[in-house]
N, C-alpha and C positions, 0 to 999 in steps of 0.2 A: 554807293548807298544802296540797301538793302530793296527790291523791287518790292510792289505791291503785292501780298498775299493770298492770291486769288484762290480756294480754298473748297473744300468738299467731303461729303461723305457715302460711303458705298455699306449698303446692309445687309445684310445675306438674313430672313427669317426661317427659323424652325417654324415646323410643317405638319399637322395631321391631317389626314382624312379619315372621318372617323364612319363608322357605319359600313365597313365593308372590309371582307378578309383580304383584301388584297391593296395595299395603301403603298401604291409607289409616286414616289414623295415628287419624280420630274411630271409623271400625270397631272399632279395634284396641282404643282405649282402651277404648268400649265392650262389649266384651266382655269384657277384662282386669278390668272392674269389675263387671260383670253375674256373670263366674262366682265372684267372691270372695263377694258379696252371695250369690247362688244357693247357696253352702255351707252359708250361716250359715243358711238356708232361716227369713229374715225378710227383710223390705225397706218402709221407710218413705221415701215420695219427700221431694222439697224444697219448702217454701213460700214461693214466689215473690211473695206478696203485697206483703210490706213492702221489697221491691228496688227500688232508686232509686240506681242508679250514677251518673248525672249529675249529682245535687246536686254545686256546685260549692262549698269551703268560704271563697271569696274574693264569694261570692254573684253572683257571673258567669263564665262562662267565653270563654275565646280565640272570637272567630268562626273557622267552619272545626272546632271541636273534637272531637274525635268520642270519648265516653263507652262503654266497653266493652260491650259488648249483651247485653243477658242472654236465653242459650238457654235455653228453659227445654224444650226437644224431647230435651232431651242428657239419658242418665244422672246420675239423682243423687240418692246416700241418705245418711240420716244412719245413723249406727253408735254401737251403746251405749256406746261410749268419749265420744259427747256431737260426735265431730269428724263433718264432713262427707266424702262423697269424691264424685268427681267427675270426669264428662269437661267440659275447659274449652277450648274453643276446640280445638284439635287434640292435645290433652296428657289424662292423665290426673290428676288434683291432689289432694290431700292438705290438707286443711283442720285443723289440733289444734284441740280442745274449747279451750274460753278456761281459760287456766291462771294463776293466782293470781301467780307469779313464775316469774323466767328459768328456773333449775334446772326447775322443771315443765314448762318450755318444749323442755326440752330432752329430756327423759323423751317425750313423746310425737312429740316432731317425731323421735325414734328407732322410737318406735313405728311412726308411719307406715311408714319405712323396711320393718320387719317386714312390714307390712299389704302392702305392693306386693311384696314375696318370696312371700309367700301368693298374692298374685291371682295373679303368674305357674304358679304350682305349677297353681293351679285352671283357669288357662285351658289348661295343657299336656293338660289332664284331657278339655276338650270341643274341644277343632281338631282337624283333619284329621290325620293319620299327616305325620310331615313339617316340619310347621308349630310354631314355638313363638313367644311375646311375650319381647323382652329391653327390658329398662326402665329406664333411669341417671340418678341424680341428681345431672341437672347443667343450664349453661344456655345451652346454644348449641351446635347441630346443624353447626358450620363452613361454615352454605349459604347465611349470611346472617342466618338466622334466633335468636331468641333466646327464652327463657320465662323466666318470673319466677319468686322466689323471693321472698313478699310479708311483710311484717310488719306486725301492727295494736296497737296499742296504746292502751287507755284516757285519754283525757284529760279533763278540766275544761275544758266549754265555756267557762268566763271567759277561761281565757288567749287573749288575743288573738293569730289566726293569723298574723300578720304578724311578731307575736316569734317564735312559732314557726318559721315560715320562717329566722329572721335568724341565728338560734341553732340550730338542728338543721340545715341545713345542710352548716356547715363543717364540723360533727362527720359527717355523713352520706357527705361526700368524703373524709376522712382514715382511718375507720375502715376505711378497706378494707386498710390495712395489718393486720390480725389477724384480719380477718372475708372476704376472697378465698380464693378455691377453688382460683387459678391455672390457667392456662392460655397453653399454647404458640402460640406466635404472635401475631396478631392479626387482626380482621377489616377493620377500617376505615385508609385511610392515615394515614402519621402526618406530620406537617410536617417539612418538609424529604425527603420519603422514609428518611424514619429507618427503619432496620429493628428491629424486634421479636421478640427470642428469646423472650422468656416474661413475660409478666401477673403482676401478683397476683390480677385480677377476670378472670371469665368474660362479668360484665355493663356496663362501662364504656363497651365499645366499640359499645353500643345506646342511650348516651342523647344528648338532644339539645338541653332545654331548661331551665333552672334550675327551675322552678314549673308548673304545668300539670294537666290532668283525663285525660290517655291514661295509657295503661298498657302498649300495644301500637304506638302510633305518635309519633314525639317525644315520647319516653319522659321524661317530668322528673326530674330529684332531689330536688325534693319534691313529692308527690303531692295534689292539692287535693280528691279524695273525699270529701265531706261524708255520710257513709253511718254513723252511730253503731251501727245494730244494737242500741239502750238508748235510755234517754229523753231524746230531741234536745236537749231546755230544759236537761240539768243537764248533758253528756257533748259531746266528740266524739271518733271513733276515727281516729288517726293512719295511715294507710296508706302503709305505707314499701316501697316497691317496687326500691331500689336496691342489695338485697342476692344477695348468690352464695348458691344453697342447699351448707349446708355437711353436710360426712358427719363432720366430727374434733367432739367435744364441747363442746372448750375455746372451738373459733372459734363456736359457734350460743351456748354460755353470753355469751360478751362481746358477740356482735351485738347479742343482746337486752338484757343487764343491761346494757352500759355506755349502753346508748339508753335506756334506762328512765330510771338514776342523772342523765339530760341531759338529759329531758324531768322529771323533780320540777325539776332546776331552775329549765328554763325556764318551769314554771307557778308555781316561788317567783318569779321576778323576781333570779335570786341572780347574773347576769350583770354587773349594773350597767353602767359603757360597757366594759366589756371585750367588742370586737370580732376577729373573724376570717375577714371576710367576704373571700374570693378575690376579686383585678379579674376574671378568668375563670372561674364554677365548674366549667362544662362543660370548659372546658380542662384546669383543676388535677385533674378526675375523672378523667381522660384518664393524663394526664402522671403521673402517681401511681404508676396501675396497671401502666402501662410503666416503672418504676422500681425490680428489685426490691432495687437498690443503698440504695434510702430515703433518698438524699443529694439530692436537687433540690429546692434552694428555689425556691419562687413566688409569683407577684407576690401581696398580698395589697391591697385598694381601699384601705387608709390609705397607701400606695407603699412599704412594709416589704414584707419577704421571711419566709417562715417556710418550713419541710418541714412532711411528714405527721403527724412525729414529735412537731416541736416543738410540734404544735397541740394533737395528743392528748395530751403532756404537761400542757401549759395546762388542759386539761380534767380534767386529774387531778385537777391542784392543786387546783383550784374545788370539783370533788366532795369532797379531804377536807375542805376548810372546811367544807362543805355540809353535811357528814355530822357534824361534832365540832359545830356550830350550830343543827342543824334535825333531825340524826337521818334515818333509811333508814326511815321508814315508810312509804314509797310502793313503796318495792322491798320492802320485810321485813327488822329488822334483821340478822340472822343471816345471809340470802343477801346483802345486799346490802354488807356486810363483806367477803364473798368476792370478789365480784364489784370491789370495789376493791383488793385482794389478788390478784389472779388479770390484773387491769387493769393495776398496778404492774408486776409480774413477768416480765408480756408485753413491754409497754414498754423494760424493763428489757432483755432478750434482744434483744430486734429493733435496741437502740442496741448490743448488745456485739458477739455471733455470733447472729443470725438464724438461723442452721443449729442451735442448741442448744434451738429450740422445734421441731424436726420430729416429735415427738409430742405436740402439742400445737393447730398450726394446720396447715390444709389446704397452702394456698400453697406453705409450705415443704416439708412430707411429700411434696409432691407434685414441688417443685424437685428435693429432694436425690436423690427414687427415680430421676427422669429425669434428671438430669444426669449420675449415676451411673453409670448404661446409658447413655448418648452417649459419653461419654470412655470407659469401656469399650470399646467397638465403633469407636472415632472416627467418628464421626457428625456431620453439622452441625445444627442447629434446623431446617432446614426438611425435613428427613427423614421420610416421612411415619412410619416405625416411632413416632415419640414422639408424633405426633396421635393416631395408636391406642393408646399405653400412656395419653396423658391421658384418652381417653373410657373405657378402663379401667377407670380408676382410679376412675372413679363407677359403674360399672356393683352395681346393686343385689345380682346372686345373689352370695352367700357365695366358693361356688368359683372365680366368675370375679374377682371383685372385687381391685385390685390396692390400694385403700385397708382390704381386711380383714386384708391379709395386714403392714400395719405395727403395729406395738407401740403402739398410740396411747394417751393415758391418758384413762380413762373417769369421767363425770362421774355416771352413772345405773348400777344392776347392772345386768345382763342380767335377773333375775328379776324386778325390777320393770320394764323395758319389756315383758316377757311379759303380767304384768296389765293394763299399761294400754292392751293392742293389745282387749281387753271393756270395760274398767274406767274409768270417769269420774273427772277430780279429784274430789278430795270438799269444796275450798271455795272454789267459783263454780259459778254456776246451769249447767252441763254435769252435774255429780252428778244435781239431777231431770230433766232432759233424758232423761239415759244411763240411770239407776234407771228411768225409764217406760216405754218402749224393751225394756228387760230385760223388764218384766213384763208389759205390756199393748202391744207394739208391732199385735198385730192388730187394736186401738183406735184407733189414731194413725193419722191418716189423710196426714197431712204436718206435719214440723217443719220452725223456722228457729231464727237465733239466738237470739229473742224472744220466741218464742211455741213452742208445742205444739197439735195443729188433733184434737181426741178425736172420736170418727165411736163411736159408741154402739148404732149402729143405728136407732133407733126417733126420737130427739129430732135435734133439726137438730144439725150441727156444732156442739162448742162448742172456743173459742179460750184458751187457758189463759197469757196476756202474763206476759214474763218480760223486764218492760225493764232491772231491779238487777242487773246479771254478777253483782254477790257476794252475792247474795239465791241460794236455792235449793242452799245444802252442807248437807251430808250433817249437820251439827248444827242445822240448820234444820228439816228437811224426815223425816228419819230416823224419829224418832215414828208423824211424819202417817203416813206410807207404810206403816209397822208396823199403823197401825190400817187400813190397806184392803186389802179379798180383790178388791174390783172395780173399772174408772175409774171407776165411776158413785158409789161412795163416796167417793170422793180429789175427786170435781167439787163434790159437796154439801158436803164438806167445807172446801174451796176457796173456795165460794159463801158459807160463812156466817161 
């Protein structure tokens, strides 16, 4: 039976500093997260011990492969919300606390949003007269360059990764019809010199290899990260790095629940030889995303043809059998109804008028605000006015923000993203994480996902292992906590 879906996501934002000839972007991040931390006037670093980016989950990697490097010189603290933040390579990144299911998923990866409105505020607070950080969430700089928008996901080390490959996949290429940010133009050519008015994905046009261990260079579509973060023998965490960071609700709820509802299955085995492996994946990941007509069938390795569409309907079907046979207990059944609901509905839209979900997914909110202003103005796509309305349109502050200013329909209140920009889930081990943190962070000498490092004073380090994600809510733990004034109680209490 497919394990609980313990679930996440990691943001890397684009970065200006503006008001000064010299804008190097790890400075910038740097500070942008130094002064938010410096408000809260707490800071607990990161513990680097248990990092091991290279494990490869194919138990070998590519020769030539190069595993992402872990700075560990770079800003980086954990926050009583249980999430990490962070300068990553030249970005500043947004890590959520590990959250139970998608809907939670989406509740803080909003959050974060908040949290980098904030850092800006606070760094306007210590720059020079002149100078301020603007920061968008989005994934590509138009210089070449691209950042990721990462997804990790709990699994059952039994399934064997090579299903996994065969089966998440196809799903991983077609889904970018509801989970794309969209984007004008393109960066890489296209055959034939085709030209490119507008994307559904910001990230397509950076990847390069079906399977792989980079993350930064020959970018794969499936990432082979063998890095669980939890106890290696019963788990491993899928690291899904070919997603667009979205700002509309609807497209971050389906990224993750419909990848959830596809990964129970493929740890059921509920596939049987129902195949939909691309002759091309990198090409159909391509050719997709330059589609936003959703009509181009492609080649699929049995010599059938299928769309985006017709796959992610296939996927449906499988899920409601899945669901009426086996139950959503990997997802939660409540969320994970919706999430098949919410799955249909999209589907449903994107085969009728695609233009009647623009409150709903990015892509389109973002087609119809810019095509609207083109034909207005007569305009062509390569106009640079519409590359500026699209970076716009992620840009994080409220009043410049040209995705705040659509009708979108909202998945989470506003009042509770407000809580959970302090406030930890309360069922997966991010509640004691964040609850320690709150109370005793001048204890804590460095967290990771796994562990808590308590600095006491007098006795050596002690390390507090947290390898169960769903070990440590707030119905666990809540008591314990209640009965301690100090760490030094919570450790003996721990201890026996």
């Amino acid at each position: 039976m497919a394990i609980p879906k313990v679930c996440g996501i990691e943001t890397e934002y684009g970065i200006v500093l503006r008001g000064t000839g010299d804008s190097n972007p790890i400075a910038a991040s740097s500070v942008l997260i130094n002064a938010y931390v410096s408000d809260l006037q707490r800071r607990v670093g990161w513990d680097f011990e248990d990092e091991s980016p290279g494990n490869d989950a194919r138990g070998f990697a590519r020769e030539g492969s190069m595993p992402p490097e872990v700075e560990t010189h770079l800003v980086n603290a954990v926050l009583t919300n249980g999430a990490r933040y962070y300068v990553d390579h030249a970005h500043p990144e947004f890590s959520t606390p590990e959250c139970a299911d998608p809907l939670q998923c989406v509740l803080y990866d909003k959050a974060g949003e908040r949290i980098l409105t904030r850092s800006m505020e606070a760094a306007a607070r210590v720059l020079p007269a002149g100078q301020d950080i603007v920061v968008y969430k989005n994934n590509s700089d138009r210089k070449g360059n691209s950042y990721g928008c990462h997804e990790n996901y709990l699994m059952d080390r039994q399934a064997p990764f090579p299903r996994i490959v065969h089966h998440a996949m196809p799903h991983l290429i077609t889904r970018q019809i509801y989970t794309g940010a969209g984007k004008v133009g393109t960066e890489t050519a296209q055959p034939g010199g085709k030209e490119v008015s507008f994307q559904l994905t910001q990230r397509a046009d950076f990847f390069e290899e079906e399977v792989g261990l980079e993350t930064t260079l020959k970018r794969p579509i499936v990432n082979t990260r063998d890095e669980p973060h939890a106890d290696a023998q019963k788990y491993r965490r899928l690291h899904v790095i070919v997603g667009d960071a979205n700002l509309a609700e609807v497209s971050t709820f389906l990224k993750v629940g419909v990848t959830v509802v596809v990964l129970c299955m493929i740890e059921d085995d509920w596939f049987g030889d129902k195949d939909f492996t691309f002759a091309s994946p990198v090409q159909a990941l391509r050719r997709i995303s330059c589609d936003p007509g959703l009509s181009e069938a492609l080649p699929l390795a049995d010599g059938t043809t299928a769309t985006a569409l017709d796959i992610q309907w296939e996927y449906l079907d499988l899920a409601r059998k899945y669901a009426e046979e086996r139950g959503l207990g990997g997802v939660g059944e409540e969320v994970g109804e919706e999430v098949l609901r919410r799955w249909e509905e999209v589907l449903s839209g994107l085969e009728t008028d695609p233009m009647s979900l623009a409150d709903q997914l990015d892509w389109v909110a973002k087609y119809r605000l810019i095509d609207g202003y083109r034909q207005r103005h007569d305009l062509s796509w390569s106009d640079p006015k519409l590359a500026a309305m699209d970076l716009q349109y992620h840009d994080v502050r409220p009043s410049r923000s040209l995705f705040a200013r659509l009708p979108m329909q909202r998945m989470v209140t506003e009042e509770s993203v407000t809580e959970a920009i302090t406030e930890p889930p309360p069922d997966t081990r991010a509640y004691f994480r964040g609850r320690c943190l709150q109370r005793w962070a001048s204890c804590i000498s460095a967290a990771n996902w796994d562990s808590l490092v308590f600095d006491l004073g007098t006795d050596p380090l002690r390390r507090v292992p947290m390898m169960e994600p769903l070990r440590g809510t707030a119905a666990m733990v809540d008591s314990l906590l209640e009965r301690c004034s100090e760490p030094a109680e919570l450790l003996e209490l721990l201890g026996s």
